[in-house]
Structures are given as C-alpha cells and as structure tokens.
C-alpha positions as MATLAB code, in Angstrom:
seq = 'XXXXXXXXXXXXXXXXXXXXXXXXXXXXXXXXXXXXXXXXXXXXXXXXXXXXXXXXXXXXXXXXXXXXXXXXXXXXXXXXXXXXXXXXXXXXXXXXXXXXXXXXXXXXXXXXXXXXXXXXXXXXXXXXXXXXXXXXXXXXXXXXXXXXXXXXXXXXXXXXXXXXXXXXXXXXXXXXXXXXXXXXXXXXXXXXXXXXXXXXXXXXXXXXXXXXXX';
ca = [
       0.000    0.000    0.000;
       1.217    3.344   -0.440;
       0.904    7.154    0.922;
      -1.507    8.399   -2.301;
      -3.766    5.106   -0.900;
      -4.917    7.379    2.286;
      -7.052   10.612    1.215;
      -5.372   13.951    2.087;
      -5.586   17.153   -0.012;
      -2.321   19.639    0.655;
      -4.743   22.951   -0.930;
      -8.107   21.865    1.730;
     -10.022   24.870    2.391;
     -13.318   23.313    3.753;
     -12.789   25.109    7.192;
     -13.851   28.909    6.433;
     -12.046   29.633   10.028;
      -8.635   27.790    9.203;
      -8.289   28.844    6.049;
      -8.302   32.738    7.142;
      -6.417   31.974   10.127;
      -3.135   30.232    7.596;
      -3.457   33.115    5.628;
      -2.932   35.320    8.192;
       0.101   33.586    9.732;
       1.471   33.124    6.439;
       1.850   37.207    6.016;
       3.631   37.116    9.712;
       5.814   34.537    8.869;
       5.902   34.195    5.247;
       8.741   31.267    5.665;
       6.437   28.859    7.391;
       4.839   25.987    5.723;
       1.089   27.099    6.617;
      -1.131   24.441    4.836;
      -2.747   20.917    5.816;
       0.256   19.411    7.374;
       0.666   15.563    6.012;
       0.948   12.445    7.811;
       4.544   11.559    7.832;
       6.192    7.934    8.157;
       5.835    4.355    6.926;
       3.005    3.972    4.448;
       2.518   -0.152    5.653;
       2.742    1.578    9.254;
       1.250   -0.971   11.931;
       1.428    1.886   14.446;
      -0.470    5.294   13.993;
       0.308    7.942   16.388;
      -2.753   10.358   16.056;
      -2.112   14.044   17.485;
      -4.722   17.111   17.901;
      -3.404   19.579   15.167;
      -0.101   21.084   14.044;
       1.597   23.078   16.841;
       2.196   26.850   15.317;
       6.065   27.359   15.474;
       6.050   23.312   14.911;
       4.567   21.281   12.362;
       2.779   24.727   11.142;
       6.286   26.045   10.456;
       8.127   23.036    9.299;
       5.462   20.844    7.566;
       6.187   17.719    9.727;
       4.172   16.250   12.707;
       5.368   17.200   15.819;
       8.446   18.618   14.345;
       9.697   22.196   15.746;
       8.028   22.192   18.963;
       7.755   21.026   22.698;
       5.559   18.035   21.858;
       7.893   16.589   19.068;
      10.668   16.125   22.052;
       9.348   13.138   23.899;
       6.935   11.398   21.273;
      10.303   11.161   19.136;
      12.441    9.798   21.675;
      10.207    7.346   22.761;
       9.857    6.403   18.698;
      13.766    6.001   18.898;
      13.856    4.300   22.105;
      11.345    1.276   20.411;
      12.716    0.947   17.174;
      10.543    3.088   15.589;
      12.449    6.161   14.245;
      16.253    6.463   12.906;
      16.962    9.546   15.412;
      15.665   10.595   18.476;
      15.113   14.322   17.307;
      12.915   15.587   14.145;
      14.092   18.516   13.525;
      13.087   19.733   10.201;
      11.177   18.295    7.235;
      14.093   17.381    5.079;
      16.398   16.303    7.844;
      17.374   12.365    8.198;
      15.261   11.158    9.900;
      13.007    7.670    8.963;
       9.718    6.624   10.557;
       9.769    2.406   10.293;
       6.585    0.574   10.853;
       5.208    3.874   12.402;
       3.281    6.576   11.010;
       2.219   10.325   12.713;
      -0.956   12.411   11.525;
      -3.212   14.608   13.376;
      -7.014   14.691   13.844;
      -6.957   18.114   12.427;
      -4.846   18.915    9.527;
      -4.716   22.523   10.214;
      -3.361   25.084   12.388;
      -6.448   26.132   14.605;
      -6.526   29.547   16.775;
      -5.020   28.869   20.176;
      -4.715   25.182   19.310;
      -8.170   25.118   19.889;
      -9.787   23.512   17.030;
     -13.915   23.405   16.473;
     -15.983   20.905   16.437;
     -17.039   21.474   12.916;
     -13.231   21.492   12.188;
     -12.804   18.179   13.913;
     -15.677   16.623   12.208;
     -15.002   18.042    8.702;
     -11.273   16.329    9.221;
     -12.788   13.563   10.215;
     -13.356   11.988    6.453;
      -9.274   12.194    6.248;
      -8.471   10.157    9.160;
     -11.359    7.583    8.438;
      -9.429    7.136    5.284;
      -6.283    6.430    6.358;
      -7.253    4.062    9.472;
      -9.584    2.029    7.046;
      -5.923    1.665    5.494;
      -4.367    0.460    7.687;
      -3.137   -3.509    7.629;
      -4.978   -5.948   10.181;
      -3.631   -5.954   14.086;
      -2.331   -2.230   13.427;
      -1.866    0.047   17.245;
      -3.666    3.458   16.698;
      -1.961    5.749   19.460;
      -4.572    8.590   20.769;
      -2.703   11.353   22.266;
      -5.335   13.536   24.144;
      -8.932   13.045   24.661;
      -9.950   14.877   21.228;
      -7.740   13.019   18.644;
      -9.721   10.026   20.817;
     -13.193   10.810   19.897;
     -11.737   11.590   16.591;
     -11.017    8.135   16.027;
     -13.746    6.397   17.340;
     -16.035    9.044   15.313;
     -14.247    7.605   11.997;
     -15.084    4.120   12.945;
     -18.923    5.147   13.617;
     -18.535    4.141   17.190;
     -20.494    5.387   20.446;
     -18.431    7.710   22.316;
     -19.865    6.181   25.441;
     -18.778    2.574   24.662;
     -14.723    3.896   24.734;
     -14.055    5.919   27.417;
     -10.709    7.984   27.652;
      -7.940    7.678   29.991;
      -4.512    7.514   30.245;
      -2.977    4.142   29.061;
      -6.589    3.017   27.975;
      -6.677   -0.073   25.658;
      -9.808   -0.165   23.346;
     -10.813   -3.422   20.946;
     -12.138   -1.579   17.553;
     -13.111   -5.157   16.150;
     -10.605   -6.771   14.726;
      -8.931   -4.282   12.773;
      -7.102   -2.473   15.088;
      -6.797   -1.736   19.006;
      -6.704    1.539   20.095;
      -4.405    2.848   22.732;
      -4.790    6.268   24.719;
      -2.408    8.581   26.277;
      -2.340   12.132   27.540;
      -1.077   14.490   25.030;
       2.662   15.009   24.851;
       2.137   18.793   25.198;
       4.372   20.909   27.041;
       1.856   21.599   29.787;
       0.739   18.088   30.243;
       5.163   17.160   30.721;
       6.039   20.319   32.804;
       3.024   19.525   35.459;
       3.959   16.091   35.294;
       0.444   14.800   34.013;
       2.564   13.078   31.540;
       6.142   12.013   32.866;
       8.886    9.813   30.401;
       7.748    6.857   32.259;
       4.125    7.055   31.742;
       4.784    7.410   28.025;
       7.170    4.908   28.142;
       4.811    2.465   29.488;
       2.265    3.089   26.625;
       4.889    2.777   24.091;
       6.222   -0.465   25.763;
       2.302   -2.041   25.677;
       2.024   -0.319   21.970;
       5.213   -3.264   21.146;
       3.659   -6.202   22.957;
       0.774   -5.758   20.734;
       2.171   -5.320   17.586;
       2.433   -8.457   14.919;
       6.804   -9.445   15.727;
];
C-alpha cells in the first residue's frame, strides 16, 4: 500500500475559520509551511500515532508532525527508544530522519486559533483520518494522544463515544482491525506539570510493542 492510498488534499479549504487563520500567519511569517500538514512515516505503518493539530512554530512552520516544537521532544524519543524512528530528534522536514513501521498524523490537519480547534473542524477532518485508518493492515496500534484526537477516532469508525471511554494508558478493541491505545497528550503543559512524565509514556509505548504483529 502506499501514501496516495490514504485521502489527504495539501490545498483543503473546507474550514472557512482555518483557512483565514493560515493566511494570516502566512503574512507574519511568510517562511512557514502554513497548509494541511501531512501524515509523515511508513506507508505499511502498523502503528499510527494520532495528534490534535499542528503546533504553530512546529509542524505549522516546518510541515512535519510534531516537528519544531515542545511536543515533538518526547513522542520522538520514545519512537527512537522502540525501534521506531532512525533519530531521536525531528528537527526539520528534510532532515534524516526515517519513521519504520510507524506513522504520525493529526485529527486536524490545520493550524487552529489557540490550538483550539472546532468541532465542525474536527468533524469536517474527520473523512481524512477515516481514510487512512480504514488503510491500515490488520492488528495495526492506533496511538490517541489527548482526549480529542480520541473521539476523533472512534467518530471515523462510527462508534459510540460512550462505549470507549478515555484515559490515560486506555486499551480499546475496535473489532478486529485495530486496538486503540490512549495517552495524555505530549504537550508541554501536560510534561512540565507532570500529568505526563517519560515513564508514563514509556509504558504506553512499551504495551504499543507487545501488541504489535513481531
């Protein structure tokens, strides 16, 4: 299977609100990548990592997931530290770095205001994710980080939110196709506080491995 196999459109301007708000971010910082950010990684990924959005002076600026901000930090370490990634920093979109049997996209493929996306912009992205998890090969790992990019996932399966309830290290059946695990989001709030510390990540990622196909 390969990347043009998962739907994703680079020039999307379904989200009135988005749209504007890349515009205007492009005149302030006319170097910055400003469009639907792409997934990034291995296009026969077993493991998805699904984020919120792009970070502004991160994936907004560089084009990558979780590349150019706080968040990128520990999600790529850990990625390194299981064999999923050939370095344990992203850096920039055209640096050296390889994503193997791992893939990273977001729930929303836009920069939203505050890092607040809508729930019309959630839902809109929605048809983009369903895409790419119906994609993805049996036993596959889908990695929520943070309660939205959760109920963004079961929404693209047509699940009940009720019936898969977030929390931290969460594991959730979604039939045979894939199992879904949760985590807090990787964000530099949830680290500083120490919501999220290295070994509660590390944990997830270590469960993540014992499910995956050897």
């Amino acid at each position: 299977m390969t990347s043009e196999a998962f739907t994703f459109d680079p020039d999307c301007r379904q989200c009135p609100r988005l749209a504007q708000f890349l515009d205007d971010v492009r005149v302030k910082h006319p170097d910055y990548y400003c469009r639907p950010v792409p997934p990034f990684g291995d296009p026969e990924a077993q493991l998805l990592v699904v984020g919120l959005a792009p970070g502004m002076h991160g994936a907004n600026a560089t084009g990558r997931p979780f590349t150019g901000d706080h968040a990128g930090i520990l999600l790529y370490q850990m990625l390194y530290e299981f064999g999923f990634a050939t370095h344990p920093e992203s850096v920039a979109a055209d640096d050296q770095l390889r994503l193997t049997g791992c893939r990273i996209t977001n729930a929303v493929k836009c920069l939203p205001p505050d890092n607040k996306p809508i729930g019309a912009e959630i839902n809109t992205c929605n048809q983009f994710l369903a895409s790419e998890l119906a994609g993805l090969p049996p036993r596959s790992v889908v990695f929520a980080l943070g309660g939205i990019a959760h109920r963004a996932v079961v929404r693209s399966v047509g699940g009940r939110q009720a019936a898969y309830k977030f929390g931290h290290a969460a594991e959730h059946e979604i039939s045979d196709h894939f199992t879904m695990l949760d985590s807090y989001h990787c964000s530099r709030y949830n680290t500083n506080t120490r919501r999220l510390t290295t070994e509660m990540f590390r944990a997830v990622f270590a469960r993540a491995r014992e499910l995956l196909p050897v």
